[in-house]
C-alpha positions as CSV (number, residue, x, y, z in Angstrom):
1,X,-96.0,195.9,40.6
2,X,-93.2,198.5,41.6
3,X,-89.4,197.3,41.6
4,X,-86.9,197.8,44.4
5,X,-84.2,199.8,42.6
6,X,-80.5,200.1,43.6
7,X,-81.1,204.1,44.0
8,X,-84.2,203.0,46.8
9,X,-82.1,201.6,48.8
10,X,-78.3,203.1,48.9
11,X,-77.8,205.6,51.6
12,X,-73.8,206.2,50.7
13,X,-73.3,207.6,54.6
14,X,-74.7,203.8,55.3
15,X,-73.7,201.7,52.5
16,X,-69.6,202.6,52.2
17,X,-69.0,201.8,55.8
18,X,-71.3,198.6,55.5
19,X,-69.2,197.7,52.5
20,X,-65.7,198.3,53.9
21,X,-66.6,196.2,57.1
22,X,-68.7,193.5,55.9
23,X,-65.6,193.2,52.9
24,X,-63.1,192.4,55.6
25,X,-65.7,190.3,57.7
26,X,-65.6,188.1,54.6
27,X,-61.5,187.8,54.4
28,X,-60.1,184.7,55.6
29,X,-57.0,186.0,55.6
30,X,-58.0,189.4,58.0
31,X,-60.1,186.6,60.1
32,X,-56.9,184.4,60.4
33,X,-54.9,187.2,61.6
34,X,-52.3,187.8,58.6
35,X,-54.1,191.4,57.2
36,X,-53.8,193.7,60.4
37,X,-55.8,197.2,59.8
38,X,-53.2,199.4,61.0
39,X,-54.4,203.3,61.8
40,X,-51.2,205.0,60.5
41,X,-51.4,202.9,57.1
42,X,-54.9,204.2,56.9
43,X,-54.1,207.9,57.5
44,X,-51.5,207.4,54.9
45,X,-54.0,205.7,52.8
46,X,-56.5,208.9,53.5
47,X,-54.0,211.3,52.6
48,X,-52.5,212.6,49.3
49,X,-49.9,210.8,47.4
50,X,-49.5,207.1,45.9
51,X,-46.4,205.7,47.6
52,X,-45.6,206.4,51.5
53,X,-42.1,205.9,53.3
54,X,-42.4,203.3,56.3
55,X,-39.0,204.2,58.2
56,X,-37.9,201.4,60.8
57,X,-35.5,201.0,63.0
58,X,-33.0,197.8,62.8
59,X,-32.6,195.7,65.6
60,X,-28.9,195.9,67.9
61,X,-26.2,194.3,66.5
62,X,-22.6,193.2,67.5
63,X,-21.2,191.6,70.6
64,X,-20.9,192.5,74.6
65,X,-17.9,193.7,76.0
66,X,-15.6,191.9,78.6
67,X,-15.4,193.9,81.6
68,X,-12.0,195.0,82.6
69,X,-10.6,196.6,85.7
70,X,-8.1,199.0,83.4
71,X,-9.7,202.3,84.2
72,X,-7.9,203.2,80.5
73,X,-10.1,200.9,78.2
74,X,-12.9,202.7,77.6
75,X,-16.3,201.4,75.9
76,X,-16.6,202.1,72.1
77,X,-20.6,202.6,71.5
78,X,-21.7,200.8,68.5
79,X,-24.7,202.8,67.0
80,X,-28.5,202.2,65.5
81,X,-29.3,202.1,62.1
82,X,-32.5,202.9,60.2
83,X,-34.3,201.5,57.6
84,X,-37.0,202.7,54.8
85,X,-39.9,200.1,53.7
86,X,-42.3,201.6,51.6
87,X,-46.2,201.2,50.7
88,X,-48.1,202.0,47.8
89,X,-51.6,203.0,47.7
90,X,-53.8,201.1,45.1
91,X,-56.6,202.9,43.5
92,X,-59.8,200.5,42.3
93,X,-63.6,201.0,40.7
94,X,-65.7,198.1,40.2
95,X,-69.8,198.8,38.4
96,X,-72.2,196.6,38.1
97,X,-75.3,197.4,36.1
98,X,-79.3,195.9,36.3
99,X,-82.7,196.5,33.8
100,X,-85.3,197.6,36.3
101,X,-87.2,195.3,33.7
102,X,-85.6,192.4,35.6
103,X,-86.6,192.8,39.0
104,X,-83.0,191.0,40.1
105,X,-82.5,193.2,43.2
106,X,-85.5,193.2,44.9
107,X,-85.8,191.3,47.7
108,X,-86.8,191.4,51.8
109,X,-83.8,193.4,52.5
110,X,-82.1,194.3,49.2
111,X,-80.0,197.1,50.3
112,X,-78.2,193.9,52.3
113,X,-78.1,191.8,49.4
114,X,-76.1,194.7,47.2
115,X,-74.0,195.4,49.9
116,X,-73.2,191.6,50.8
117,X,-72.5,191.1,46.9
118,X,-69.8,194.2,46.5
119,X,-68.3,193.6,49.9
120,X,-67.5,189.8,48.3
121,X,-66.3,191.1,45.3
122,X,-63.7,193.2,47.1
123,X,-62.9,190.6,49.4
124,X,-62.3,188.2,46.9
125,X,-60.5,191.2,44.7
126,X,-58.3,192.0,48.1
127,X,-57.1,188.5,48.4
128,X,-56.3,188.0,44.6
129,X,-54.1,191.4,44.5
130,X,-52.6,190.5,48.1
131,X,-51.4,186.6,46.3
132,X,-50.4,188.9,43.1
133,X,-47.9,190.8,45.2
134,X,-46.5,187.7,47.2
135,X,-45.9,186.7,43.2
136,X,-43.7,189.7,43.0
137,X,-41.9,189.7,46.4
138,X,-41.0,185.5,46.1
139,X,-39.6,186.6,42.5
140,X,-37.3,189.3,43.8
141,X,-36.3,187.0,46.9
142,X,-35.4,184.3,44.1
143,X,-34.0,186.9,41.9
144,X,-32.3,188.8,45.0
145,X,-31.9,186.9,47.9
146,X,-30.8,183.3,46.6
147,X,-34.2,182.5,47.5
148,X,-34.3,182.4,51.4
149,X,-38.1,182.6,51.8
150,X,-39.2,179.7,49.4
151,X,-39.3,175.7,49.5
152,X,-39.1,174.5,45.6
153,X,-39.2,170.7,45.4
154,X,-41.5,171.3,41.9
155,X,-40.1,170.3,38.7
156,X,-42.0,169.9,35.3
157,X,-40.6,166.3,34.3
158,X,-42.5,164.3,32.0
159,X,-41.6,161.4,35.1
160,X,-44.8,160.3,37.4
161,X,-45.4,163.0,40.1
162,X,-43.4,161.4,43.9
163,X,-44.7,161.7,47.3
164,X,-41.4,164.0,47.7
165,X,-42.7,166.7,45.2
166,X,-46.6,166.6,47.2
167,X,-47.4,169.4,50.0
168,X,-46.5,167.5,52.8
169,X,-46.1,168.1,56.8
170,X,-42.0,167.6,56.4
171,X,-42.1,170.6,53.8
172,X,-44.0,172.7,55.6
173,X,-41.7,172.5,58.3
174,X,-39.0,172.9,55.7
175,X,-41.1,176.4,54.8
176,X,-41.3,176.6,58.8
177,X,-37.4,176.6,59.4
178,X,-36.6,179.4,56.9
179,X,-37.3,181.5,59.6
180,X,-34.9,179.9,61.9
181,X,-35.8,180.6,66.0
182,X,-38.3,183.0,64.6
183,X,-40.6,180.7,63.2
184,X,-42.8,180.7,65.7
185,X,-44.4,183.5,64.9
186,X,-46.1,181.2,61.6
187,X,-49.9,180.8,62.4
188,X,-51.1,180.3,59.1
189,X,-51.3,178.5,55.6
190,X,-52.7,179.4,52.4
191,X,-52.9,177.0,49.6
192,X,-55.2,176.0,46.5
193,X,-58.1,174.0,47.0
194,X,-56.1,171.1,45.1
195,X,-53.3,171.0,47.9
196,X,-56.2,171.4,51.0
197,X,-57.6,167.6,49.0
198,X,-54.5,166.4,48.6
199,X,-53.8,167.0,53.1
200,X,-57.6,165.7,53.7
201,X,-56.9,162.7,51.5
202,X,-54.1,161.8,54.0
203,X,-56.0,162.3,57.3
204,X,-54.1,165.6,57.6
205,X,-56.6,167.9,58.0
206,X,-57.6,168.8,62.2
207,X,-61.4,169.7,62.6
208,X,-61.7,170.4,66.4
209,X,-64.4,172.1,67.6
210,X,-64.6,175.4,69.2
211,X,-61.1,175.2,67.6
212,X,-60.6,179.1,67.3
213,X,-57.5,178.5,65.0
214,X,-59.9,177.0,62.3
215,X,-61.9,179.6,60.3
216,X,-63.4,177.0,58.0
217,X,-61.0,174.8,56.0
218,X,-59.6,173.1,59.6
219,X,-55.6,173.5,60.9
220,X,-53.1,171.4,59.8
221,X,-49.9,171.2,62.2
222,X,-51.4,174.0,64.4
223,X,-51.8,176.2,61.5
224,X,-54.7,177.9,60.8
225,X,-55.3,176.9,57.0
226,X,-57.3,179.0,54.4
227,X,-57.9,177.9,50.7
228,X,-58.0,180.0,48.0
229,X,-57.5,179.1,44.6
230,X,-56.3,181.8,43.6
231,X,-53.0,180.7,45.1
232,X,-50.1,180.1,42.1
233,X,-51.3,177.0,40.1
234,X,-48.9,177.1,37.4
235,X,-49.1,174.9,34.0
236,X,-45.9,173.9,32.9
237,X,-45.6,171.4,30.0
238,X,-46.4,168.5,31.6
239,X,-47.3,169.6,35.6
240,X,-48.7,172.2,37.4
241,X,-46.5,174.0,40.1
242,X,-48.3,174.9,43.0
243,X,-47.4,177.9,45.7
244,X,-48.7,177.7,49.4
245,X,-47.6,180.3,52.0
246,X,-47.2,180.4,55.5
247,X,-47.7,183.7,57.1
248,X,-47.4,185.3,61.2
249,X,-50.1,187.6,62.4
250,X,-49.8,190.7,60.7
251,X,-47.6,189.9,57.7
252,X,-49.6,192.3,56.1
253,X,-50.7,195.7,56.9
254,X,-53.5,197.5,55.4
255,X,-55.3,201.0,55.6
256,X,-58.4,202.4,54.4
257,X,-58.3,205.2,52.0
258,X,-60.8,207.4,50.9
259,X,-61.9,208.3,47.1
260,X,-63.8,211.0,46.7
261,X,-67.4,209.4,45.7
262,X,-66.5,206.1,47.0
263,X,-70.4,204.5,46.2
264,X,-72.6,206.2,42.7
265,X,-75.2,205.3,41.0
266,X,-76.4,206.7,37.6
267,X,-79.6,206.4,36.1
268,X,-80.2,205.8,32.5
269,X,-84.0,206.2,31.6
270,X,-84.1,205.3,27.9
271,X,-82.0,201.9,28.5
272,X,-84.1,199.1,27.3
273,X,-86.4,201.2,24.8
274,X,-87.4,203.5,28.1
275,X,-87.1,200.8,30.3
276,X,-84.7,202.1,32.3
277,X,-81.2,200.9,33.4
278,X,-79.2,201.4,36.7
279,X,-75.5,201.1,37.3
280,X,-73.8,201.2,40.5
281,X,-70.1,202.0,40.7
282,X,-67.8,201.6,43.7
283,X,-64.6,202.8,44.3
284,X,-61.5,202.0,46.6
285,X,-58.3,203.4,47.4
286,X,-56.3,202.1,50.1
287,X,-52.8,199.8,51.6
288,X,-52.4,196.4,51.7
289,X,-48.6,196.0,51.8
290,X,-46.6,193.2,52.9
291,X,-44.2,194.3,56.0
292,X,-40.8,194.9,55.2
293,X,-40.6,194.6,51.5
294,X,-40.5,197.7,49.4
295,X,-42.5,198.6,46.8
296,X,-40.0,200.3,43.8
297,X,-42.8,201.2,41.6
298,X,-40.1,200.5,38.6
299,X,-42.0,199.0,36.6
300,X,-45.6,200.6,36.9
301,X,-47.0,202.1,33.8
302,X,-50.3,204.1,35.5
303,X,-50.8,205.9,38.1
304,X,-51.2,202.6,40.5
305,X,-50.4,199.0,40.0
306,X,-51.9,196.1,38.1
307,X,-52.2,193.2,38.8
308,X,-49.7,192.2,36.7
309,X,-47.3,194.8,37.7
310,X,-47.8,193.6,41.8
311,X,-46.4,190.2,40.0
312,X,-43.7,191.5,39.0
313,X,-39.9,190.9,40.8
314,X,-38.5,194.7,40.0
315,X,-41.6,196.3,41.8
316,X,-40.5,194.6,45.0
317,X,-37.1,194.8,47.1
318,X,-36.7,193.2,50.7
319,X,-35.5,195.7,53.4
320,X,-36.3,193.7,56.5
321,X,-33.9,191.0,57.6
322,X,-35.0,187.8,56.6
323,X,-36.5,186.7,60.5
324,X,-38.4,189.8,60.3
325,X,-40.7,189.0,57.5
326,X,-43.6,186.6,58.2
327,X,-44.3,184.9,55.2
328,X,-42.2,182.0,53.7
329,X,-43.7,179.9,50.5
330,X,-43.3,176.2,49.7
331,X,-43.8,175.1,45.8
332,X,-44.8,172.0,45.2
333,X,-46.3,169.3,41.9
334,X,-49.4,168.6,44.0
């Protein structure tokens, strides 16, 4: 009996663009709105170079003038002022290996099942670098900007957990208002599976159907919500502190890149005493970057970020005002 193997099946002019598509298909946070593909961050992300320059323009400032009859007081123009935001590019491989011994891959349609299995991976990989960096930019905004994006009402006292220090609907509006008039451009929360219990224990939760605003976890206050537990779930000494965000549509911009051999596999016939062994690497390079907060790269050892490193407050330095950023984060003990 023959065995379907990972070479059968992978047509790279097929597979990559299968991968790419199906990986954002599998997002809840590109289905809900907050990751925008945007086709100038993916020429940058195409193109050479590991750190791009976003220049923006700042909104009008100052006050109108009182008209006045006196043909000798004459207008003073204010001017317009510009702004630089910038993206880095994040280079990634993944490989997977299977014994053709094994017979795992084979299947009805295996090329789907490979493809289906890497495009989760990098969905789930996308998400967990994307919560990384909002680790980084809430640090500088604490560090930087006394804070302005973030709700904190966690502590780590040895006292019994209070209703006050739970994810609640008057804290998310707290998260809400840190936006001022320009909250309404908030469609979306993200929090750990623990918080998303916590609302359905209460009769929080909204299941409507045909509710286009729910992608699978419900809406709570209008909100789409998504749960991913890779959301901040801190341990302190006695309690966990928890991080949710709240994001607009596009808070986040990303872009496609293009590595050079995005999708190989490589053959080794004497694996498994002449057996033989398949691995199948895939490889990334592109923009996910969070509107209006720069990326320093001061504290980045390689030639891209870690993980780590995307958590970290130096890497990160708001340049867009305050209203202008989409995301706002609420910290809770539950």
């Amino acid at each position: 009996m023959s065995t379907t193997r990972i070479s059968d099946v992978i047509v790279p002019a097929v597979f990559v663009p299968y991968v790419q598509q199906k990986s954002l298909e599998l997002s809840a946070l590109y289905r809900s709105g907050i990751i925008v593909a945007d086709p100038q961050i993916a020429e940058l992300a195409q193109g050479a170079g590991k750190t791009f320059n976003l220049p923006y323009w700042n909104d009008l400032g100052g006050e109108s003038d009182v008209a006045s009859d006196d043909p000798t007081v004459h207008s003073i123009p204010d001017n317009i002022n510009a702004g630089n935001d910038v993206a880095a590019k994040q280079f990634r491989a993944k490989s997977w290996s299977t014994m053709d011994i094994a017979g795992e891959l084979a299947g009805d349609d295996p090329a789907k099942v490979i493809g289906d299995s890497v495009a989760g991976f990098w969905a789930r990989d996308s998400q967990k670098m994307l919560i990384k960096s909002l680790s980084g930019v809430l640090a500088d905004n604490a560090a930087n900007d006394a804070g302005d994006m973030i709700v904190n009402v966690a502590s780590d006292s040895a006292a019994a957990i209070v209703a006050g220090e739970k994810i609640s609907a008057s804290l998310i509006l707290r998260g809400k208002q840190t936006m001022g008039d320009a909250a309404g451009g908030l469609t979306a929360i993200c929090m750990h599976s623990v918080l998303h219990t916590e609302l359905q224990s209460q009769s929080l939760i909204a299941y409507i159907p045909n509710d286009t605003a729910n992608i699978g976890w419900g809406t709570y206050l209008g909100y789409t919500v998504i749960v991913d537990d890779s959301c901040p779930a801190v341990a302190g000494t006695n309690r966990i502190t928890f991080t949710s965000y709240l994001f607009g549509r596009g808070a986040v911009a990303f872009g496609e890149g293009s590595p050079k051999v995005p999708i190989e596999v490589i053959r080794d016939g004497s694996a498994g005493n002449g057996a033989g062994q398949e691995t199948l690497f895939s490889r990334r390079s592109f923009i996910l970057h969070p509107r209006g907060i720069k990326f320093t790269s001061a504290s980045v050892a390689g030639v891209a970020a870690t993980n780590a490193e995307l958590a970290t407050a130096a890497n990160w330095d708001r340049v867009y005002a305050r209203k202008a950023i989409r995301i706002a984060a609420i910290k809770t003990n539950g």
